[in-house]
C-alpha positions in Angstrom: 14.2 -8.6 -10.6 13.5 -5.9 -8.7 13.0 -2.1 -9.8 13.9 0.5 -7.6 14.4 4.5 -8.3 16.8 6.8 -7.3 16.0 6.9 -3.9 16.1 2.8 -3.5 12.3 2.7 -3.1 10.3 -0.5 -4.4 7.3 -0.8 -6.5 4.3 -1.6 -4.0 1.4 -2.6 -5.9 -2.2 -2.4 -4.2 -5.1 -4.3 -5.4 -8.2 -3.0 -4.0 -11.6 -5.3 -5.0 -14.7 -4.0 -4.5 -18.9 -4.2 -4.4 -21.9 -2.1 -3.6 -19.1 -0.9 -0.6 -20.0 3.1 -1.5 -20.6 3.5 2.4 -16.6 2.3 3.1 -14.9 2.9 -0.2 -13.6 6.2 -0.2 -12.1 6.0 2.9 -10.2 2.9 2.0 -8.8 4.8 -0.9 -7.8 7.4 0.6 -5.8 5.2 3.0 -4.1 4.3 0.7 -3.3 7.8 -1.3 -2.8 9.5 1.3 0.2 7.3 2.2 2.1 9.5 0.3 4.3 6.4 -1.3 5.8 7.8 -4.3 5.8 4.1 -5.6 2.7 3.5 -4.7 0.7 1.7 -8.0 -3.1 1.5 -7.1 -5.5 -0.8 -8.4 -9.1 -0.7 -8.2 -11.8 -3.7 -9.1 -15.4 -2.6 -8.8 -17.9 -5.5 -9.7 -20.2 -3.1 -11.2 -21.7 -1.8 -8.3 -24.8 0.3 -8.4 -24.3 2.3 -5.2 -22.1 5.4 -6.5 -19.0 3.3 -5.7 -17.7 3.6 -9.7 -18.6 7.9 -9.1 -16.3 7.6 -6.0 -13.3 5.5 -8.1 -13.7 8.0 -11.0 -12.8 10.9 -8.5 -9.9 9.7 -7.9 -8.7 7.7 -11.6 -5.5 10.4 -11.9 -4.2 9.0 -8.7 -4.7 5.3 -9.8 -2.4 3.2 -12.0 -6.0 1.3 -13.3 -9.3 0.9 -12.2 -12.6 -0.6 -14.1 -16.2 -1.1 -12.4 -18.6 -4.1 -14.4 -19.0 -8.1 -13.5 -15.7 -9.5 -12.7 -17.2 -13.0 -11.6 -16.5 -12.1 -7.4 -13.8 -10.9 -5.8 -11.2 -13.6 -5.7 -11.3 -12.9 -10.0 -11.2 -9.7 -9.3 -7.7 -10.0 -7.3 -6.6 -12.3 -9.5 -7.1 -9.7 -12.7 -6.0 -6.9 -10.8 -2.7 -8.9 -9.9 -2.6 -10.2 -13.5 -2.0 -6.1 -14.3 0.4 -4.7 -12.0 3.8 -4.5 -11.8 5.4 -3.7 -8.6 8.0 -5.7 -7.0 5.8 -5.9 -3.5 2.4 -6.5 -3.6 -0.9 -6.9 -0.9 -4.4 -6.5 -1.4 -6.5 -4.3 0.7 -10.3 -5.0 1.1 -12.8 -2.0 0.5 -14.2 -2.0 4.3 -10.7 -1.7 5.2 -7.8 0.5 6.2 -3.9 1.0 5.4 -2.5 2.2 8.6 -0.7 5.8 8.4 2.5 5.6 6.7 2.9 1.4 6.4 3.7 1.5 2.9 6.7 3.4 3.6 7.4 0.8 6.6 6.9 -2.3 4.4 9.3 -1.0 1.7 12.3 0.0 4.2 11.6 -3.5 5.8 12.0 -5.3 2.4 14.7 -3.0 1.9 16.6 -3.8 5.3 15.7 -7.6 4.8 16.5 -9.1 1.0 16.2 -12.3 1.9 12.8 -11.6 3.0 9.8 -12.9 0.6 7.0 -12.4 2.2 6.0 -10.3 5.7 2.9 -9.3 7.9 3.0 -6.9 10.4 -0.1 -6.4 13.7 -3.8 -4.8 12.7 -6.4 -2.9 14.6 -9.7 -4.0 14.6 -12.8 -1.3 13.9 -16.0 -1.1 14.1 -18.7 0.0 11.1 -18.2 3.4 11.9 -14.1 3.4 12.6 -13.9 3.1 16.1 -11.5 0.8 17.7 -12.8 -2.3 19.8 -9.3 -4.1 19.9 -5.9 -4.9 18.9 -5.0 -7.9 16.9 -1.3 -8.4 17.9 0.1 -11.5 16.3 3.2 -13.7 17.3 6.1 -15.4 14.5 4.9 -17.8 12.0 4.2 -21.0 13.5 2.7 -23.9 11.1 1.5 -26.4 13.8 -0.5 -23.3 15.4 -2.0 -22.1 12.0 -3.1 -25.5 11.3 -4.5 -27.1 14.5 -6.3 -23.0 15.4 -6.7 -20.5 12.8 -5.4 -18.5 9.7 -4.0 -16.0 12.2 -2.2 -13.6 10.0 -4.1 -10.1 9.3 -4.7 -10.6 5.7 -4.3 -6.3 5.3 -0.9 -6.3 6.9 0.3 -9.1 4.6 2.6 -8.1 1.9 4.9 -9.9 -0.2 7.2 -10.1 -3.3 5.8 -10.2 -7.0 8.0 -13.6 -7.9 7.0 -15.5 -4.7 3.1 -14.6 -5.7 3.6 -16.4 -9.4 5.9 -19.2 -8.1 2.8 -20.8 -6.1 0.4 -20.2 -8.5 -1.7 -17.0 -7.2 -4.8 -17.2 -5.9 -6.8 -20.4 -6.6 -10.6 -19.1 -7.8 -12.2 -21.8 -6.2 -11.5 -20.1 -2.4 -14.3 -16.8 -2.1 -13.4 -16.4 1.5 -10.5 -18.2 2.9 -8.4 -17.4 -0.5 -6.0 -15.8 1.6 -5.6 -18.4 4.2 -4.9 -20.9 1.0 -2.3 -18.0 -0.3 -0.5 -17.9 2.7 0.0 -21.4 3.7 1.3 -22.2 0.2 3.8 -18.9 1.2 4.8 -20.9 4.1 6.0 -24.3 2.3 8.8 -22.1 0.2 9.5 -19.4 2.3 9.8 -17.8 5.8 6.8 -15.7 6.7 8.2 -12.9 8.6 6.3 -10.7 11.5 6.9 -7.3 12.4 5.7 -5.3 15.6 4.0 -3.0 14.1 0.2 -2.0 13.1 0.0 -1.9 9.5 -3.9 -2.1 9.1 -7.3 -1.6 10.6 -9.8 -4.4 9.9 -13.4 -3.7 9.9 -15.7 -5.8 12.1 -19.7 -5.6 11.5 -22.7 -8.1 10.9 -22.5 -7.2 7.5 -18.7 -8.0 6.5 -18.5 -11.1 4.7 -16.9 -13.4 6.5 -19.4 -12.7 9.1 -22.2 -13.1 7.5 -21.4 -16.4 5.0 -19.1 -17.5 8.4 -20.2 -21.0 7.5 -19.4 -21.6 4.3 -16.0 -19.4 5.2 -15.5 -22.3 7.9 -16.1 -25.0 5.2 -13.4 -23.4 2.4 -10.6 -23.7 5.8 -11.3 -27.0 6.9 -10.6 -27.8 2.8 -7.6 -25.7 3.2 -6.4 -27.5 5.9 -7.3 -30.9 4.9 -4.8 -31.3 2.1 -2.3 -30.9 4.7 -3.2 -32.6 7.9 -3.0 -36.6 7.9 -5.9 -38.9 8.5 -6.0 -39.3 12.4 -8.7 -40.6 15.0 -10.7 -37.4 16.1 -9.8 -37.3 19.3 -6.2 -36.8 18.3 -6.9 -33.8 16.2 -8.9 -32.7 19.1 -5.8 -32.7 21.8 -3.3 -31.6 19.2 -6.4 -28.6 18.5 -5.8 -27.9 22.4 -2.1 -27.7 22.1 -2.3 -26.0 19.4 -4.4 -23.1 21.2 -2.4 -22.9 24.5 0.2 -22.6 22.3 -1.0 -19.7 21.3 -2.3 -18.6 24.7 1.0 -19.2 26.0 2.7 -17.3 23.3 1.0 -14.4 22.9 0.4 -13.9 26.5 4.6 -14.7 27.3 5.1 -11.8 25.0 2.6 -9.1 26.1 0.2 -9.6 22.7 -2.4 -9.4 24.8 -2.1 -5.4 25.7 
């Protein structure tokens, strides 16, 4: 059941996990802080960093509902934990290399809000650079499952958020997923609800050699194609090959029909 106060604003809870990210992290929280949301419950998972990251947290612990820095066995644990202690009705994780846009917090809840039918929802990103500067926009089109099967997890992981039930009726995030844990999320989302999309920039995504999905890209590919195989049927490869071209001029088509490509 959802809590609301006086005002009719939900609970958004915020799951931040983190490691060795000093160069990024403060930024990130203060995306988030400085949202303003008087809702807002903050959670921050350090993995014992040795880089001033737990100096950086600590600065900021009055402003946070919980936060702890020592081995938490990677980052998908880490979310899992951090979930495991919050309460709010909406909830989303946001990377430490990453950015809330200005004042989505307050957008997400008025859309839940305006919406109550609506589980979960994801909203456009902005990609960046190591140093914050923007290269491009990631502008996204509805939900469609033959498209985010046959091409790519296309929703922005930091603009994703979604109701507390809906996250413990699937099960949470599976440990055995360190990279694609969201894409697994999501499509599990997607077989008991509507995935909504929204017009509107909700984070900034960090894009550098360094990230990791960058730099372990293959073994990221390899955790997707599992994904993805426990829902695609046995076919002759040069089926899944057209219906992979379909899928992407789909896409195209799409995006480009719709101006996403601005």
């Amino acid at each position: 059941m959802q809590s609301r106060d006086r005002a009719g604003l939900l609970t958004i809870s915020v799951v931040t996990a983190s490691f060795q990210q000093g160069r990024y992290l403060e930024t990130t929280l203060r995306s988030v802080i400085d949202q303003g949301y008087p809702r807002l419950e903050y959670i921050v998972m350090d993995g014992g960093s040795t880089d001033g990251s737990a100096e950086i947290i600590a600065g900021y612990a009055d402003r946070l509902a919980y936060w702890t820095s020592g081995p938490d066995g990677g980052q998908t644990r880490a979310l899992i934990e951090g979930f495991r202690r919050s309460t709010g009705d909406v909830m989303c994780w946001l990377n430490s290399d990453d950015l809330l846009e200005p004042g989505s917090l307050w957008e997400v809840a008025a859309f839940f809000s305006s919406h109550p039918e609506a589980r979960a929802v994801y909203g456009d990103a902005l990609w960046i650079d190591a140093e914050g500067n923007h290269l491009r926009h990631k502008r996204e089109h509805p939900f469609n499952r033959f498209i985010w099967l046959y091409d790519h997890n296309f929703i922005p992981q930091p603009s994703t958020f979604w109701l507390r039930d809906l996250y413990f009726d699937v099960g949470g995030l599976d440990p055995e997923f360190d990279l694609a844990m969201d894409a697994d999320l999501f499509i599990r989302f997607a077989e008991v609800t509507k995935l909504h999309h929204v017009d509107r920039v909700w984070s900034r995504m960090r894009l550098y050699p360094e990230q990791k999905n960058q730099r372990l890209r293959a073994r990221s590919n390899e955790e997707d194609a599992l994904i993805r195989s426990r829902y695609l049927p046995t076919q002759p490869q040069l089926a899944s090959a057209a219906k992979r071209r379909v899928a992407r001029l789909m896409r195209i088509g799409w995006k480009a029909g719709t101006r996403r490509y601005r």
